[in-house]
C-alpha positions in Angstrom: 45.7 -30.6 -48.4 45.3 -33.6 -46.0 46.8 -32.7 -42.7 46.9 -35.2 -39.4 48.3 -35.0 -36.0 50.4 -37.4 -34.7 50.0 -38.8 -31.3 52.5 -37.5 -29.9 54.0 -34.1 -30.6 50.5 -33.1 -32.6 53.6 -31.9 -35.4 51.3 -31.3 -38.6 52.2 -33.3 -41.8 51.0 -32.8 -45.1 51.2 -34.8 -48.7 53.2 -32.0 -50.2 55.5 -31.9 -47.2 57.3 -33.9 -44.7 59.0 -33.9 -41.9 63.0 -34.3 -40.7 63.9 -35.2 -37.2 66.9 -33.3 -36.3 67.9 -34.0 -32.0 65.1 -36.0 -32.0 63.0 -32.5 -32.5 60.5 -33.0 -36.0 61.9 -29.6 -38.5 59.3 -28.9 -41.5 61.4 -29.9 -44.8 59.0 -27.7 -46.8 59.0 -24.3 -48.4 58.1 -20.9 -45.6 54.3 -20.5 -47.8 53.6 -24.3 -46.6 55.0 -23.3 -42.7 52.5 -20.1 -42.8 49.8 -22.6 -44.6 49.9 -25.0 -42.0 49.7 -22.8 -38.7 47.5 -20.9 -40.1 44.5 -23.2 -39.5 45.6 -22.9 -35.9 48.8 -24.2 -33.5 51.7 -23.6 -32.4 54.8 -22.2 -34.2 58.3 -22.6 -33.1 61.9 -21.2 -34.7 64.5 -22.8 -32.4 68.2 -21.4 -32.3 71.5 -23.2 -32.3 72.2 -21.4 -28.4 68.8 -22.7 -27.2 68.9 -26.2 -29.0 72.0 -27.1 -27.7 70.3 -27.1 -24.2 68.0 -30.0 -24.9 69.3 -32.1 -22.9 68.7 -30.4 -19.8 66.3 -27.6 -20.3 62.8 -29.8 -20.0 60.3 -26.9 -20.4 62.2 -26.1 -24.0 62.4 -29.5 -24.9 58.5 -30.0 -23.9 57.4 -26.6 -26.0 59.2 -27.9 -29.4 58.1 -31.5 -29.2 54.4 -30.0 -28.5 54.9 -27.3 -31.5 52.9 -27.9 -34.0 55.3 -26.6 -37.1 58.7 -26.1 -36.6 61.0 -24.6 -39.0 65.0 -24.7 -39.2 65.8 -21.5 -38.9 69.6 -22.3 -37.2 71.8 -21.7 -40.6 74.5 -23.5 -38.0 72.2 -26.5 -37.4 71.1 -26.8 -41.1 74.4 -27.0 -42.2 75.9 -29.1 -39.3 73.2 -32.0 -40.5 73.9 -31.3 -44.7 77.6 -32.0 -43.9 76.6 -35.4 -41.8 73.1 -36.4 -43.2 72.4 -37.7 -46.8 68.6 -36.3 -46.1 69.3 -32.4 -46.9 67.3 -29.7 -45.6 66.4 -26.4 -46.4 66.9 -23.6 -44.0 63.5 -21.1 -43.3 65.0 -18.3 -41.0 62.5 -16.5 -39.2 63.0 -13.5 -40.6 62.0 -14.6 -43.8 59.0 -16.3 -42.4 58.0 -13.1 -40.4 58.1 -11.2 -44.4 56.2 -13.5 -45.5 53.3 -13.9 -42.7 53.0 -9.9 -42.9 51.9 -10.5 -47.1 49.0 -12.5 -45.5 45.8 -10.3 -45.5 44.2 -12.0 -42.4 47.1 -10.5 -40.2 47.0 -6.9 -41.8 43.3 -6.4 -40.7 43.8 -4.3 -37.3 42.4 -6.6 -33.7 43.0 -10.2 -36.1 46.5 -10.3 -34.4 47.6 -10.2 -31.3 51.3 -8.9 -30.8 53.2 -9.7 -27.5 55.9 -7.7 -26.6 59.2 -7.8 -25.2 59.2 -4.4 -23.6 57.7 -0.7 -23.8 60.7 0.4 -26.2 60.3 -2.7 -28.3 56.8 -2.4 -28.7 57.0 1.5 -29.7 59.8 0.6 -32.4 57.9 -2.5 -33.3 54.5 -0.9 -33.9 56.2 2.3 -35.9 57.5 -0.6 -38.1 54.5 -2.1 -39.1 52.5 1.1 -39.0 54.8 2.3 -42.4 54.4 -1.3 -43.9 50.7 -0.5 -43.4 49.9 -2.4 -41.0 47.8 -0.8 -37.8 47.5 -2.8 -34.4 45.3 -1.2 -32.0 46.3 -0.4 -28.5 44.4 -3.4 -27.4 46.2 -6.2 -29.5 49.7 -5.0 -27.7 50.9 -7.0 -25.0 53.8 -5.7 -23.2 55.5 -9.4 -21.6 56.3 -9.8 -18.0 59.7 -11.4 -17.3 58.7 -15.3 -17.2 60.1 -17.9 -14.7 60.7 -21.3 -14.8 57.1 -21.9 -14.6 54.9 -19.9 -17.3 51.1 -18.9 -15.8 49.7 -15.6 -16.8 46.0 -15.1 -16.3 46.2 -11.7 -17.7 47.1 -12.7 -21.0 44.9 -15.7 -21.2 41.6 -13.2 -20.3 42.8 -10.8 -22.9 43.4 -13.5 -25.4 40.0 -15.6 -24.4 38.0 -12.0 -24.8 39.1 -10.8 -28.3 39.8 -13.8 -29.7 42.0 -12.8 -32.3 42.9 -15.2 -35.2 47.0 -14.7 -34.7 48.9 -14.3 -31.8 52.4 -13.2 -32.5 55.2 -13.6 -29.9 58.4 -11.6 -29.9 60.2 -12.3 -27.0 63.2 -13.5 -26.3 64.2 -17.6 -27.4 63.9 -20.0 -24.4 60.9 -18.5 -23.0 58.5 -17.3 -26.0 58.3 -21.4 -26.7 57.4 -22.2 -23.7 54.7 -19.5 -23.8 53.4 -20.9 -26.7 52.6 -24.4 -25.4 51.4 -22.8 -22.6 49.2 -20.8 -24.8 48.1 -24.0 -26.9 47.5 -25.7 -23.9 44.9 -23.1 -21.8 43.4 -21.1 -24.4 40.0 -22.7 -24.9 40.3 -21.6 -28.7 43.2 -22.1 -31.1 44.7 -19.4 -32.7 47.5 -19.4 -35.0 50.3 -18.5 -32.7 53.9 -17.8 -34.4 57.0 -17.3 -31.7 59.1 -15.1 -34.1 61.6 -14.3 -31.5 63.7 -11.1 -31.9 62.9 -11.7 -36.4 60.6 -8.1 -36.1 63.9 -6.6 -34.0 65.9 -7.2 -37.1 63.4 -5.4 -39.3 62.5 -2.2 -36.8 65.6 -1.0 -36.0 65.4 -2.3 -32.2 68.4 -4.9 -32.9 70.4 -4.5 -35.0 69.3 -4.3 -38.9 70.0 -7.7 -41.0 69.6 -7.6 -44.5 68.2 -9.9 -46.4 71.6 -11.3 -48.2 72.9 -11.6 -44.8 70.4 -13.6 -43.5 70.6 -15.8 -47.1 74.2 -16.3 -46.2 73.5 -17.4 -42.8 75.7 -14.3 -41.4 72.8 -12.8 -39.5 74.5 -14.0 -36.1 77.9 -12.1 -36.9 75.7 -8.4 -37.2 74.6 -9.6 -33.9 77.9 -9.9 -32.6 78.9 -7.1 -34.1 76.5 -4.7 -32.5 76.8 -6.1 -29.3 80.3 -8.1 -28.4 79.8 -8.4 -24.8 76.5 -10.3 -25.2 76.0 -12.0 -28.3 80.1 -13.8 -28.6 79.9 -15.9 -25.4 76.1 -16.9 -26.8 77.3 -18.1 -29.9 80.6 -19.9 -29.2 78.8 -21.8 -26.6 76.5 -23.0 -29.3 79.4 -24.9 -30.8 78.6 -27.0 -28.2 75.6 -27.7 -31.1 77.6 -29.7 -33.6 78.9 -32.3 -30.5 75.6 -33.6 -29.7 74.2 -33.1 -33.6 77.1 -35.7 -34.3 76.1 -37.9 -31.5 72.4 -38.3 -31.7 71.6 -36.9 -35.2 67.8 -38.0 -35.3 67.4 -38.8 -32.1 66.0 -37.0 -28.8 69.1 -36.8 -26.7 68.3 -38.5 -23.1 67.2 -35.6 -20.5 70.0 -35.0 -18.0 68.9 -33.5 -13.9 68.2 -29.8 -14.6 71.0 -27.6 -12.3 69.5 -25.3 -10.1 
């Protein structure tokens, strides 16, 4: 496979693959084995959501971390079939849950220290690791890393000397969307190695029992944001009717980067 960077973005592309520009953002049109494939020889990862990608046009650290991901996938079942309904250039949806299934087949990240897993908490982290401990998969103490609560501006020295020490071939981040892409460019851009580093978001959650449980036809259907809302009213309802705000500025810039606007303090 023949893979090159572009100038700017450094987004992979392959000859069995290509690459759709969705709000100006360039979404892998390819299969979830060619997404693992690819950022697997090392870079960054991404899964954007409808609640974060409406913000584009005024949250520049967000907007910085997908146009320097390496591979980003559509996992937004609202933003996939926004563009199929106003597009001729169709596009398959890879939700992140099933590309999380997928990367945990790989043997490279089921030998224990070869991934690194960053945390969102203590009580995610214990639910997280019991998880992958009955899919048979061990991560010593070492390779946990329990995430501080990240500002506007992303500098942990900690992680980086952890990171730079062991060296481990994956880094896995599943924090919250917003800030685990920003922590991955941040990542790509200090390490003095490159890793393969996959921001999963809350796609482990789903599977551990710490969010709510998805199953698979659910997340098929694109219904995995009404068990969300479900669970928890209070929190995930305002998030997702304000991501209607999604299909406004789809229809107005389709393919195109929507212009930055002054970020509100």
């Amino acid at each position: 496979m023949t893979i090159f960077r572009a100038v700017e973005g450094s987004i992979l592309e392959t000859q069995h693959g290509h690459i759709q520009r969705i709000l100006g953002i360039p979404f892998l049109a390819g299969t979830v084995d060619e997404a693992v494939r690819l950022v697997n020889r090392g870079g960054l990862l991404v899964v954007p959501a409808a609640p974060a990608l409406k913000d584009l046009p005024r949250h520049s650290g967000y907007r910085e971390a997908l146009l320097g991901a390496d591979v980003v996938i559509p996992d937004s079942g609202f933003m996939v079939l926004i563009w199929n309904l106003i597009e001729n250039k169709r596009i398959r949806r890879i939700s992140g849950l099933t590309y999380l299934r997928f990367l945990l087949t790989q043997p490279e990240v089921r030998i224990p220290g070869n991934a690194f897993w960053i945390m969102a908490g203590e009580r995610s982290a214990e639910r997280n690791l019991t998880w992958l401990a009955r899919q048979d998969i061990t991560v010593p103490a070492e390779s946990v890393y329990l995430a501080p609560m990240y500002g506007t501006h992303i500098d942990d020295a900690g992680l980086i000397e952890r990171l730079e020490r062991d060296r481990p071939q994956h880094v896995i981040v599943t924090i919250g969307g917003g800030t685990q892409e920003r922590l991955g460019l941040y990542l790509k851009k200090t390490l003095a190695y490159t890793p393969a580093i996959h921001c999963i978001g809350a796609a482990i959650a789903f599977l551990s029992g710490d969010q709510v449980c998805i199953p698979a036809w659910a997340d098929k259907l694109y219904v995995g944001w009404l068990f969300r809302c479900i669970s928890q009213p209070k929190r995930y309802v305002p998030r997702y009717w304000r991501a209607r705000a999604l299909f406004g500025l789809m229809l107005k810039y389709r393919s195109e980067l929507p212009p930055l606007e002054p970020e509100t303090r």
